[in-house]
Every structure is written in structure tokens, then in C-alpha cells.
N, C-alpha and C positions, 0 to 999 in steps of 0.2 A: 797465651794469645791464640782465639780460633785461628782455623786455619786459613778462611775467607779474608782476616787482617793482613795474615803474613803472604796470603796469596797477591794482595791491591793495596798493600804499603809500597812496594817497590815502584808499580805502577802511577800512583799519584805522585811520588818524589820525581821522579822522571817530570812526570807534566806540570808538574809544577817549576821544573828546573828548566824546561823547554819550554813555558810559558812567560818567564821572566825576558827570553831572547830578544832581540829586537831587531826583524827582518830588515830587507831592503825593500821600498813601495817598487810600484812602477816605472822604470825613467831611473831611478835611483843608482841602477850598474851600467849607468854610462853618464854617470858623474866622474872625471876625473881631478883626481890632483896636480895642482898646478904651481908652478915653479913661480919666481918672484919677477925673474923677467920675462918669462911668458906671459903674465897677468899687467904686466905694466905693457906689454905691445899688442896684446891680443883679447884682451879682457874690457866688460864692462862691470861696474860692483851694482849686485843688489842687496846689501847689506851685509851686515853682521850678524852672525850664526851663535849660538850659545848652549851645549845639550850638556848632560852631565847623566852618568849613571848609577845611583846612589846602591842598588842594592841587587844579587843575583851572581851568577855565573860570567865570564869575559866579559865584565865590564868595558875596559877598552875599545872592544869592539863594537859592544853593545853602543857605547856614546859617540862613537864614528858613525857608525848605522844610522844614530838618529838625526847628525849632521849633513849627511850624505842622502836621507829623505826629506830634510826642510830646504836644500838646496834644490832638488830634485820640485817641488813644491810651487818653491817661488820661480822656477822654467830657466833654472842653470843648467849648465854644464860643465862646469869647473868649479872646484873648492880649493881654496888658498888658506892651509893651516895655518892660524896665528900663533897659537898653543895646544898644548895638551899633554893633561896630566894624569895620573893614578896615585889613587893610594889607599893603604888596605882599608884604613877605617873611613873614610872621605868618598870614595868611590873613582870616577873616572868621569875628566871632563874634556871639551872638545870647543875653544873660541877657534871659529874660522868665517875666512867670508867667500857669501853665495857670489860665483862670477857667470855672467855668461861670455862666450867666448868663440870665438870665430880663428881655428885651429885649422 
């Protein structure tokens, strides 16, 4: 293998591993979690959320991430996990609903 392969094979696995991530947008880390009676006295629902992360590195987080940016989206502040799962071959997924909420 040249030496210019084994020099920018590390390099591309990296970004390629760091490209799969799934940030938090704007507004997104000041989405909190929220309890079942805090959403039942201080919550309004703007739907139901659905993200899943089929392929990559911390899946888990990675389908949190995406939950916690579509609430962030639709002008929440609270997310009310309904479920959420992992698993090796399936991936990582995240049913929750967007709230906002007056804490």
C-alpha cells in the first residue's frame, strides 16, 4: 500500500465515522425531558416524534439527537419519552412526543 493510502485511510475512516453523527440544531439543548406528570400539568402536545438510527457509531444517541432536533423544530421545549430501543442488527429508535411547556 503507497504510503499517501496508509497516510489518509485513517483520516477518511475518522470522517466518515464522525459524519454518520447526528448533532444537536439550534434550540435543541434546551429541549428537556420530561416526566409524565409534569407533561400532564404543564404541557401542551405537539405531536408525535418518530426517529430511528439504522446505521453508524452511538446509535442511541444519535436517534435521541434526532428526536430532540424535530422537537426543537416544531418550537418545543419538552420531550416525553414514550419508548426507545437498540439493537445491534435493527439499529436505535426513539417514539416520543414534542411538548411545549410552561415550567
Amino acid at each position: 500500500m503507497p504510503i499517501a493510502y496508509r497516510t489518509l485511510f485513517p483520516f477518511f475512516c475518522i470522517s466518515y465515522l464522525a459524519g454518520c453523527a447526528t448533532h444537536l440544531d439550534q434550540g435543541a439543548e434546551k429541549v428537556q425531558v420530561i416526566t409524565a406528570s409534569q407533561k400532564g400539568r404543564f404541557c401542551q402536545s405537539l405531536g408525535i416524534v418518530s426517529t430511528d438510527q439504522r446505521t453508524g457509531p452511538n446509535k442511541p444517541s444519535n436517534a435521541m439527537n434526532k428526536a430532540l432536533n424535530e422537537v426543537a423544530r416544531r418550537g418545543g421545549n419538552g420531550i416525553y419519552v414514550v419508548t426507545s430501543s437498540t439493537d445491534w442488527a435493527e439499529g436505535a429508535s426513539v417514539v416520543a412526543e414534542a411538548l411545549r411547556c410552561n415550567l
